[in-house]
Structure formats: C-alpha cells, structure tokens
N, C-alpha and C positions, 0 to 999 in steps of 0.2 A: 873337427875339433876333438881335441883329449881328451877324457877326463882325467885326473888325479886320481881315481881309484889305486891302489895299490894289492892285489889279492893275491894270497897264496894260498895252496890246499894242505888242510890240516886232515887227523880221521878222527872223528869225534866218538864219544862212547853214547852222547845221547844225544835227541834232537831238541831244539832251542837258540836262545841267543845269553853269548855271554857280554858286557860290556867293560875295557878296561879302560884305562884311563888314557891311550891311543890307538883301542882295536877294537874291535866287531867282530866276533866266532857266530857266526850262522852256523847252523845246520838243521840236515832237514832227510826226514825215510824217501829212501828213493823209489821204496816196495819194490826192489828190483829189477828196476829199467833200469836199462844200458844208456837210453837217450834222457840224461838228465843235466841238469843246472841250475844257474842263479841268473838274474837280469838285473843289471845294475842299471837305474835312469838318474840323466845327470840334471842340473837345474836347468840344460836347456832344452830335457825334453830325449836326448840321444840315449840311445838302449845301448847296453853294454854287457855280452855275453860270455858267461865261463861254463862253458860245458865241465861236468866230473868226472875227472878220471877213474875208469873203475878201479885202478890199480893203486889208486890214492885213497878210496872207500874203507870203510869200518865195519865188512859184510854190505848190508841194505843202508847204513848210513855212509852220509856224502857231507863235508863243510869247508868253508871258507873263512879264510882270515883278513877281515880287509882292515888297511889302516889308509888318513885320507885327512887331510887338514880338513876339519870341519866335518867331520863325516858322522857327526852326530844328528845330521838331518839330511839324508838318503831317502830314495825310495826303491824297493827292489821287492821282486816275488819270485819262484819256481818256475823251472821249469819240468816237467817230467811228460815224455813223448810229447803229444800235441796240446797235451793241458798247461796253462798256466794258472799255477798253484800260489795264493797266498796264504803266508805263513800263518801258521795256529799259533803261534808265541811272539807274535809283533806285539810290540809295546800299545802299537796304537792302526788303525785303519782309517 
C-alpha cells in the first residue's frame, strides 16, 4: 500500500513546523549526522522513510515539505543514526 504523502526537501533556516493552508515544513537539527530523516506512518500503521540529503541541508539543519490531502492528521518523528527523535515543536504528543 501507498501512501499519498507527497515530500520534497526544502533547507530551512530554523527548526520547527510551519503550517500552510496545503503544506507541512518540518524541520529538525541533525547535530551533524550523515544518517538522518523523517518517518512518516500512514493510518494504517506503514512507516514511511525520507532519509536527508546532506546536500539538501542548511549546515546541521535538515527539512521537508510534505503536502497530502488531509495531512493535517499525520503522525511522524526523527530519525538521527539509531535514535528515533520526537519532535520538540509538535503541536501535540
């Protein structure tokens, strides 16, 4: 199964979340790991991986632009090396 996510890599100048009125700007410090991302889970549970490209990066910061019918109710977190990092600027936990 698919999900609709739709994501492209932005380079943000700070980390947080912006909301427009059809996107999602995550981003998030990667303190300098190579081995980083986002995990997007869908409603049925399936994890969905975008590693960051360093070359897409803003130094140590890393973001994503997702648009998604209905993607005002996601759930996603970090990832950096083997930690999985939930966001400090989530609206809600």
């Amino acid at each position: 199964m698919s999900a609709d996510f739709k994501v492209s890599y932005v380079k943000p100048d700070k980390p947080g979340i912006v909301f427009t009125s059809k996107e999602i700007y995550l981003s998030v410090d990667t303190k300098g790991h190579e081995d980083a991302g986002i995990l997007l889970y869908d409603e049925m549970g399936e994890v969905y991986s975008y590693p960051f490209p360093v070359s897409k990066r803003n130094g140590t910061l890393a973001g994503v632009k997702i648009k998604r019918h209905g993607c005002e109710r996601f759930v996603y977190n970090y990832y950096i090396n083997d930690e999985i990092v939930t966001d400090p600027y989530a609206p809600s936990i």
